[in-house]
HTML snippet that shows the backbone in 3Dmol.js (N, CA, C, O; Angstrom):
<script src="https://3Dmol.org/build/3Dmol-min.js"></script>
<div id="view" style="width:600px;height:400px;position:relative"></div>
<script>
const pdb = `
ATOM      1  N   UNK A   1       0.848  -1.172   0.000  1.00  0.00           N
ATOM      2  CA  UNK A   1       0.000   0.000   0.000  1.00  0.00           C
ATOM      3  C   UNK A   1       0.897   1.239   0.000  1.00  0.00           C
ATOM      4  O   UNK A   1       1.739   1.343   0.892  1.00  0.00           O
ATOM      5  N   UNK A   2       0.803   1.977  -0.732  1.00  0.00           N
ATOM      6  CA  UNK A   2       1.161   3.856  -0.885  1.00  0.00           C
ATOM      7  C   UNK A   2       1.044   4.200   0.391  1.00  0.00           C
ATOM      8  O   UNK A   2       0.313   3.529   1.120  1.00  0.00           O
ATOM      9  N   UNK A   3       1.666   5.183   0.830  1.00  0.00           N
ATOM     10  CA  UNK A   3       1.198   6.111   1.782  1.00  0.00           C
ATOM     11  C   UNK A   3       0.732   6.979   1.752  1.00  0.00           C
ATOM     12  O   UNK A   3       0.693   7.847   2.623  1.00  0.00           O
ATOM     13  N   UNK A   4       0.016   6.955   0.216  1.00  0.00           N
ATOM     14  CA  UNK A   4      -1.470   8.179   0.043  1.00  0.00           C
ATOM     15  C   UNK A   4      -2.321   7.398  -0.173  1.00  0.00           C
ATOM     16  O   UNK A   4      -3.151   8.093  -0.761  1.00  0.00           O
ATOM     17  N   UNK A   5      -2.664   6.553  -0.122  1.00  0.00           N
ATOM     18  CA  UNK A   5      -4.005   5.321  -0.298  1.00  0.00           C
ATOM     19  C   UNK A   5      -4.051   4.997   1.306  1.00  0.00           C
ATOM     20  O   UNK A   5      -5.146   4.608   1.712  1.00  0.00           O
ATOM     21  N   UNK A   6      -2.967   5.113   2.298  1.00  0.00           N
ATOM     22  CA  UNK A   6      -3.644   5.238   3.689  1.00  0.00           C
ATOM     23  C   UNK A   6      -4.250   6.169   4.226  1.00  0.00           C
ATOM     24  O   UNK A   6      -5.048   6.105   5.161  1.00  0.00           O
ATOM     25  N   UNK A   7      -3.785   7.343   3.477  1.00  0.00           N
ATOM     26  CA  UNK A   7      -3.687   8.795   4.083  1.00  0.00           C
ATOM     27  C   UNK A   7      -5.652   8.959   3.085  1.00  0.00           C
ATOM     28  O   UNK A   7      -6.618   9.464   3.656  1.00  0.00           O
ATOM     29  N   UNK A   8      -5.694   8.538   1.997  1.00  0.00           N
ATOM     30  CA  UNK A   8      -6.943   8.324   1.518  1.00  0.00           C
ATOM     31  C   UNK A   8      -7.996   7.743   2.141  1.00  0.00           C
ATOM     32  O   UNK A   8      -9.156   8.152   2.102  1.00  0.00           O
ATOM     33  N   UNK A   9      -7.417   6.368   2.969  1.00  0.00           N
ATOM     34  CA  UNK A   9      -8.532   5.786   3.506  1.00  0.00           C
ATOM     35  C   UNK A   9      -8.448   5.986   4.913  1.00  0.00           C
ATOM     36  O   UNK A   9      -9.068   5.250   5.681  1.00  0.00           O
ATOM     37  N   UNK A  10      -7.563   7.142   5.405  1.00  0.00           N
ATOM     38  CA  UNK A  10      -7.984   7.394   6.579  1.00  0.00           C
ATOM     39  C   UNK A  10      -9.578   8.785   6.916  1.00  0.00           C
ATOM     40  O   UNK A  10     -10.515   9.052   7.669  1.00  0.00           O
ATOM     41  N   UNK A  11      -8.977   9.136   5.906  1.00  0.00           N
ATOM     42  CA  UNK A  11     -10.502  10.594   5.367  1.00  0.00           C
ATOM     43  C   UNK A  11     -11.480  10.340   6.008  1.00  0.00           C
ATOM     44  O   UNK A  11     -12.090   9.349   5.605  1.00  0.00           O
ATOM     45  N   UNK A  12     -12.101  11.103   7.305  1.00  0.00           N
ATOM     46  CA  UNK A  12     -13.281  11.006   7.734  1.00  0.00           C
ATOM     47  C   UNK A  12     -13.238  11.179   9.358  1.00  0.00           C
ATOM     48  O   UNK A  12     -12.371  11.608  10.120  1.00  0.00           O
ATOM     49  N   UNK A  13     -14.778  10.569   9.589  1.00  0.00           N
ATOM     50  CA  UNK A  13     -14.827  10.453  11.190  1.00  0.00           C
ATOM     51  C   UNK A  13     -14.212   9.286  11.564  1.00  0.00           C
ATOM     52  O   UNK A  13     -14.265   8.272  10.869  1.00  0.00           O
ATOM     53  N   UNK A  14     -13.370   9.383  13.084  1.00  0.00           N
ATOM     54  CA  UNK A  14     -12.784   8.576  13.952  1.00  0.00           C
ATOM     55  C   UNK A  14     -13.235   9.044  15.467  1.00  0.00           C
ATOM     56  O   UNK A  14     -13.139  10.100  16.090  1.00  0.00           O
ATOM     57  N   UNK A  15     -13.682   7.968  15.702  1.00  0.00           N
ATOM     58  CA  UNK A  15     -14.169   7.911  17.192  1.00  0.00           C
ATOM     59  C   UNK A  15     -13.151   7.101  17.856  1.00  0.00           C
ATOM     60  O   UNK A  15     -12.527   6.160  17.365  1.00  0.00           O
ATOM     61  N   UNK A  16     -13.037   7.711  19.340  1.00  0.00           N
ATOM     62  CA  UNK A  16     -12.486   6.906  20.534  1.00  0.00           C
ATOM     63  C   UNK A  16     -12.754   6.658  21.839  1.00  0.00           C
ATOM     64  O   UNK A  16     -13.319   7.502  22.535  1.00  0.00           O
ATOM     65  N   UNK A  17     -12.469   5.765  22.189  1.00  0.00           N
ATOM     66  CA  UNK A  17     -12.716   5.511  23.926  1.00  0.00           C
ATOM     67  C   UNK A  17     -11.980   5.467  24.418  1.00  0.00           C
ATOM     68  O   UNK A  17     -11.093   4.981  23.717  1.00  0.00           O
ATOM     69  N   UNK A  18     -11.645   5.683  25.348  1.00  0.00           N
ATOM     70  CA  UNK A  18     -10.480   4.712  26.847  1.00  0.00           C
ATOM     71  C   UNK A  18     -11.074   4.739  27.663  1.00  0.00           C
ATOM     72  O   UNK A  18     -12.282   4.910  27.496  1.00  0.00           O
ATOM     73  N   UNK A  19     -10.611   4.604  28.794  1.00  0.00           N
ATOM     74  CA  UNK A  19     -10.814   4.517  30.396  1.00  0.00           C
ATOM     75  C   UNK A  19      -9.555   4.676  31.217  1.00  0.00           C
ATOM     76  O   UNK A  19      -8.553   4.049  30.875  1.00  0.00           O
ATOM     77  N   UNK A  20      -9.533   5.399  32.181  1.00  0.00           N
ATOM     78  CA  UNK A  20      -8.586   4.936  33.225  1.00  0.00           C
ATOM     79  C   UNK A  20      -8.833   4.477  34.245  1.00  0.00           C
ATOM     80  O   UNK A  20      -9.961   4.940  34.415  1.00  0.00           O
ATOM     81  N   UNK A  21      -8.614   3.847  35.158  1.00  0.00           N
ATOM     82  CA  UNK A  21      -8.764   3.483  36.058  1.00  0.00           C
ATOM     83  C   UNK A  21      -7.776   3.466  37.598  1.00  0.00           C
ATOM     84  O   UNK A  21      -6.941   2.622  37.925  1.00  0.00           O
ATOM     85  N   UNK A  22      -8.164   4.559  38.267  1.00  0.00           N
ATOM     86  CA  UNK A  22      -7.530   5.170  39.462  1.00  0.00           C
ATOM     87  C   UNK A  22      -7.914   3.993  40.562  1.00  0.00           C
ATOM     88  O   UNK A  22      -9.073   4.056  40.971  1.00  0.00           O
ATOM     89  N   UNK A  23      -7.134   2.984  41.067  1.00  0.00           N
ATOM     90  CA  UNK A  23      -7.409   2.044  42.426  1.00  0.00           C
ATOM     91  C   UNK A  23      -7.074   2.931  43.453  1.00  0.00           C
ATOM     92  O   UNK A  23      -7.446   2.542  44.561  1.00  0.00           O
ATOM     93  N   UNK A  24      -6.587   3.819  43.433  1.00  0.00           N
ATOM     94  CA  UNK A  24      -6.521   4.076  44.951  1.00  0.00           C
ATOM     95  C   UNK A  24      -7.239   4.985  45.384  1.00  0.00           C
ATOM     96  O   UNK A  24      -7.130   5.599  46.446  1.00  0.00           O
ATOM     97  N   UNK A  25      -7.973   5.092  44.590  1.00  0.00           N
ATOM     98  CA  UNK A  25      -9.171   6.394  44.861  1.00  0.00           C
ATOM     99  C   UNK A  25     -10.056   6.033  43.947  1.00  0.00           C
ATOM    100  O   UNK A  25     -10.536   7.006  43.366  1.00  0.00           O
ATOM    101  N   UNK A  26     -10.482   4.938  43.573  1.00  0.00           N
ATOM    102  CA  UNK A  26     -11.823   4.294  43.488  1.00  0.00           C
ATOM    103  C   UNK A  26     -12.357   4.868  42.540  1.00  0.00           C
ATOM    104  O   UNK A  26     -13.582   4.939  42.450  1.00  0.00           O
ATOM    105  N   UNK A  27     -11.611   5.337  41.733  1.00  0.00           N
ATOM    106  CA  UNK A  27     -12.198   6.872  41.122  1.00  0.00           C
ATOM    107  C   UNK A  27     -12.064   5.761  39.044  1.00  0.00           C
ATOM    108  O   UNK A  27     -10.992   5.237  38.742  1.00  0.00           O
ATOM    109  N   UNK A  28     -13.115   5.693  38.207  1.00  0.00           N
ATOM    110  CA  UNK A  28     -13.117   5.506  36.703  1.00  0.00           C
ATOM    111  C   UNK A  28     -13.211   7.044  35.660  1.00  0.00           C
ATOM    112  O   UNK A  28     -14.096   7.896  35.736  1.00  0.00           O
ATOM    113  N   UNK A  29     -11.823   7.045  34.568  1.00  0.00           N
ATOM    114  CA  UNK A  29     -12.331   7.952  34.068  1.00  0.00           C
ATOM    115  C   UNK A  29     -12.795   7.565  32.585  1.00  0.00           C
ATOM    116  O   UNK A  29     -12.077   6.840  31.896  1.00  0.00           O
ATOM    117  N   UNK A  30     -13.741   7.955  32.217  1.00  0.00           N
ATOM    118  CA  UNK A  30     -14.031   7.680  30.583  1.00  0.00           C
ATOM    119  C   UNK A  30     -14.047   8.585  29.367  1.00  0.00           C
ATOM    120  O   UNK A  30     -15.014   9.315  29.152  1.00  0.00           O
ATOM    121  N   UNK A  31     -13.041   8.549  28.608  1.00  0.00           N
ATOM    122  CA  UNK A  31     -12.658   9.328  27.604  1.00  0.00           C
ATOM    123  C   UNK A  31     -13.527   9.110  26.499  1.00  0.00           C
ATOM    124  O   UNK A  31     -13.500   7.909  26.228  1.00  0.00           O
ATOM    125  N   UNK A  32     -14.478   9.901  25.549  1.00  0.00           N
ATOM    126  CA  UNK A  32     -14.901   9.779  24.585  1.00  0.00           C
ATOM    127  C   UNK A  32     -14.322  11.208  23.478  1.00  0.00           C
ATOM    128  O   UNK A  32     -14.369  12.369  23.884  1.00  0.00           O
ATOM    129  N   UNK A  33     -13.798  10.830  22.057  1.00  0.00           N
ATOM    130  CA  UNK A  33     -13.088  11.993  21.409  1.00  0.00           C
ATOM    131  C   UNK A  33     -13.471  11.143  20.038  1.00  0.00           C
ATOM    132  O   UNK A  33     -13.446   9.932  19.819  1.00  0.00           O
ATOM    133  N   UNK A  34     -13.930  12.561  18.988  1.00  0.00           N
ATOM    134  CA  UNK A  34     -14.293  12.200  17.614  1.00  0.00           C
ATOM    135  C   UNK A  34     -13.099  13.015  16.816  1.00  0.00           C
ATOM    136  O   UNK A  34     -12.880  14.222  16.925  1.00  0.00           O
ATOM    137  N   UNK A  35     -12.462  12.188  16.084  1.00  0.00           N
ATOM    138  CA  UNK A  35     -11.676  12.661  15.080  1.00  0.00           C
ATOM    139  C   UNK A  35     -11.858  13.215  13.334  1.00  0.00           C
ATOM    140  O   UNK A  35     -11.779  12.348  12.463  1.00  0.00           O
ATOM    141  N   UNK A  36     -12.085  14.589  12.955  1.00  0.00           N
ATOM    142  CA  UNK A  36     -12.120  14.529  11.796  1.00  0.00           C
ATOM    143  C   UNK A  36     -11.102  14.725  11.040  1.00  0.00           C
ATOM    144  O   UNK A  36     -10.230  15.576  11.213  1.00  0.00           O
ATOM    145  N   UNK A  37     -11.212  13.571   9.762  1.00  0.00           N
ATOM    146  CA  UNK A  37      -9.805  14.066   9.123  1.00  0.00           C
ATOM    147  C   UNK A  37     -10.187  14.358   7.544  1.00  0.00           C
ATOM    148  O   UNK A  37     -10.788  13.631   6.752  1.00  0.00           O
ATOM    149  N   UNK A  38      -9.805  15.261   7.421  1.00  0.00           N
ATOM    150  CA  UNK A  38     -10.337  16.008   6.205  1.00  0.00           C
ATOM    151  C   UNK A  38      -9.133  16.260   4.820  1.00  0.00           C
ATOM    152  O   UNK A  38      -8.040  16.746   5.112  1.00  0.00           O
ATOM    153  N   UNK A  39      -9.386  15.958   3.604  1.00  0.00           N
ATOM    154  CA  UNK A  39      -7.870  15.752   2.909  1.00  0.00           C
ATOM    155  C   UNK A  39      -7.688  18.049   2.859  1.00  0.00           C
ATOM    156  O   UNK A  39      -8.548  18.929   2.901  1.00  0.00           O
ATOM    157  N   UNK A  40      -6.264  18.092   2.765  1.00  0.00           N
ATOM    158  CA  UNK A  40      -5.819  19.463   2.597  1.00  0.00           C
ATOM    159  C   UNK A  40      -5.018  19.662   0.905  1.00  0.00           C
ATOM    160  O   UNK A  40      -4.245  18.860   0.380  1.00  0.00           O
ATOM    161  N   UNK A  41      -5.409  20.716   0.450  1.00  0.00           N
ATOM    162  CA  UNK A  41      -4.818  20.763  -1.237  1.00  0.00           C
ATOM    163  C   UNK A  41      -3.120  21.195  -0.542  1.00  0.00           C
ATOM    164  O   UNK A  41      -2.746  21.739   0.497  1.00  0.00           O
ATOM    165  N   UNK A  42      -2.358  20.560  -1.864  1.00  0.00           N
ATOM    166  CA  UNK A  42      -0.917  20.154  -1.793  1.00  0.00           C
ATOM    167  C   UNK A  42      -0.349  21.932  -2.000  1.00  0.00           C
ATOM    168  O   UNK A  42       0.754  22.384  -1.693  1.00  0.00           O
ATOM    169  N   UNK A  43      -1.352  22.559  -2.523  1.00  0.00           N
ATOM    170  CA  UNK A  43      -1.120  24.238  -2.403  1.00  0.00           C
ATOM    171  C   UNK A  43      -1.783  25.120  -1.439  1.00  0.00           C
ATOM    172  O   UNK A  43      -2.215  26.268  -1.546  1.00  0.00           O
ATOM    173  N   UNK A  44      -1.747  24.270  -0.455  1.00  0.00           N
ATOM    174  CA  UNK A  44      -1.975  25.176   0.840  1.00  0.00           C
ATOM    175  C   UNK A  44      -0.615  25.608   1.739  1.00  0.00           C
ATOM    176  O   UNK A  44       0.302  24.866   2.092  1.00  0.00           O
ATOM    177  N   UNK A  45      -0.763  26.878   1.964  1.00  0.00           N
ATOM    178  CA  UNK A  45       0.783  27.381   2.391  1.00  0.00           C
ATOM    179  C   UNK A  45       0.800  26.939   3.688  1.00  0.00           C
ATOM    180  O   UNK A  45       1.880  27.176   4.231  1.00  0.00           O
ATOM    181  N   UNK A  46      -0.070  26.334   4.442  1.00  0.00           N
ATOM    182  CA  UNK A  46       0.150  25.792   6.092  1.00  0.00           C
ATOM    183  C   UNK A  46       0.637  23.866   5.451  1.00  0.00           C
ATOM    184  O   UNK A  46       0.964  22.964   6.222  1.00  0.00           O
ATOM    185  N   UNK A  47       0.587  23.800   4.694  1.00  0.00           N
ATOM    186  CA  UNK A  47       1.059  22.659   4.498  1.00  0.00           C
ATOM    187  C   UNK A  47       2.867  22.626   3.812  1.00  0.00           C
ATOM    188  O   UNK A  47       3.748  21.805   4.065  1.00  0.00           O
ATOM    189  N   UNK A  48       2.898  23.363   3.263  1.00  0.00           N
ATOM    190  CA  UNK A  48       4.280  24.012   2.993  1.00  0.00           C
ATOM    191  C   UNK A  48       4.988  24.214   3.944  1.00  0.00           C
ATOM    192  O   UNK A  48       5.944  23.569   4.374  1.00  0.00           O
ATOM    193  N   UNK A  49       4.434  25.295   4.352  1.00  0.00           N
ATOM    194  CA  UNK A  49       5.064  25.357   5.995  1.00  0.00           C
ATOM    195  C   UNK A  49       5.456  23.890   6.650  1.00  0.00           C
ATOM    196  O   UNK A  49       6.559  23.345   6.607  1.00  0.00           O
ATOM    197  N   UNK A  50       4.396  23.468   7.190  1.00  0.00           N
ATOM    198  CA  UNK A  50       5.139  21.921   7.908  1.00  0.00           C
ATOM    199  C   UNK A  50       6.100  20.838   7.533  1.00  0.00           C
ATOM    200  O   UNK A  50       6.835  20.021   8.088  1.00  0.00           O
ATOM    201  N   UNK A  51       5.786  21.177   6.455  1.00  0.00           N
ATOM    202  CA  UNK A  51       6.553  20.349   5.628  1.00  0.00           C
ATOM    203  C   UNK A  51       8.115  20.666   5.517  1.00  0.00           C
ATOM    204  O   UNK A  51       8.954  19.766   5.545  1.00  0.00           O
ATOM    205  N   UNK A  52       8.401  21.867   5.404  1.00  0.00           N
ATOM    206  CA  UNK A  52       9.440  22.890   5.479  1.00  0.00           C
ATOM    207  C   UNK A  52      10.352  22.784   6.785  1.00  0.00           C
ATOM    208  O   UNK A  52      11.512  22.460   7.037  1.00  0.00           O
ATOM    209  N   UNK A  53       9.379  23.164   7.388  1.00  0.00           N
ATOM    210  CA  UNK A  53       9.658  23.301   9.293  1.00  0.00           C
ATOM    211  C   UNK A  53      10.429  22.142   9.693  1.00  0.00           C
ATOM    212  O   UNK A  53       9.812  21.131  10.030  1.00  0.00           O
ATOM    213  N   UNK A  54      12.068  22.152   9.705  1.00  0.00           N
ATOM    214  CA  UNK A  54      12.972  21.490  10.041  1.00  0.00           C
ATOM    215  C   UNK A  54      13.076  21.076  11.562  1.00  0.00           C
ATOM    216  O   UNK A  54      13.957  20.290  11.911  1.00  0.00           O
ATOM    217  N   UNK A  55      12.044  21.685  12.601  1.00  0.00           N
ATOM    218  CA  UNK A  55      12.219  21.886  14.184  1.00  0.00           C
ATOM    219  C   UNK A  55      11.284  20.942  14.811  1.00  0.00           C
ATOM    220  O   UNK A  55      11.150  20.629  15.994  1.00  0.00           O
ATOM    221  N   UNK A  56      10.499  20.454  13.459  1.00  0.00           N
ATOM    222  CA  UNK A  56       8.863  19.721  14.406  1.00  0.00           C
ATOM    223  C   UNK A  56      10.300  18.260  14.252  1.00  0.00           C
ATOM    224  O   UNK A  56      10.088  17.136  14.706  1.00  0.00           O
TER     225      UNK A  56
END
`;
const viewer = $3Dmol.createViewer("view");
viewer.addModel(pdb, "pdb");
viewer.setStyle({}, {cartoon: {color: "spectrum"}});
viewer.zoomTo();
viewer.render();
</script>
């Protein structure tokens, strides 16, 4: 597989869960988070930029 046919079939909503679980304080936490991933044109200057950006 390409790594633009992942980056293709990642396009869209992503949902998540976790949990943590605190024993010493009895305490459950439950994480719910929706991910959108949306494709960006190859002539967008914030994509230039990152791409560029030798520091990330």
């Amino acid at each position: 597989m390409e790594i633009t046919e992942s980056f293709e079939l990642s396009i869209g909503r992503s949902r998540s869960h976790h949990s943590n679980h605190y024993l010493a304080f009895a305490h459950l936490e439950q994480v719910l988070s929706n991910t959108d991933i949306e494709p960006l044109s190859v002539d967008k200057s914030a994509v230039v930029e990152i791409c560029l950006d030798k520091s990330r």
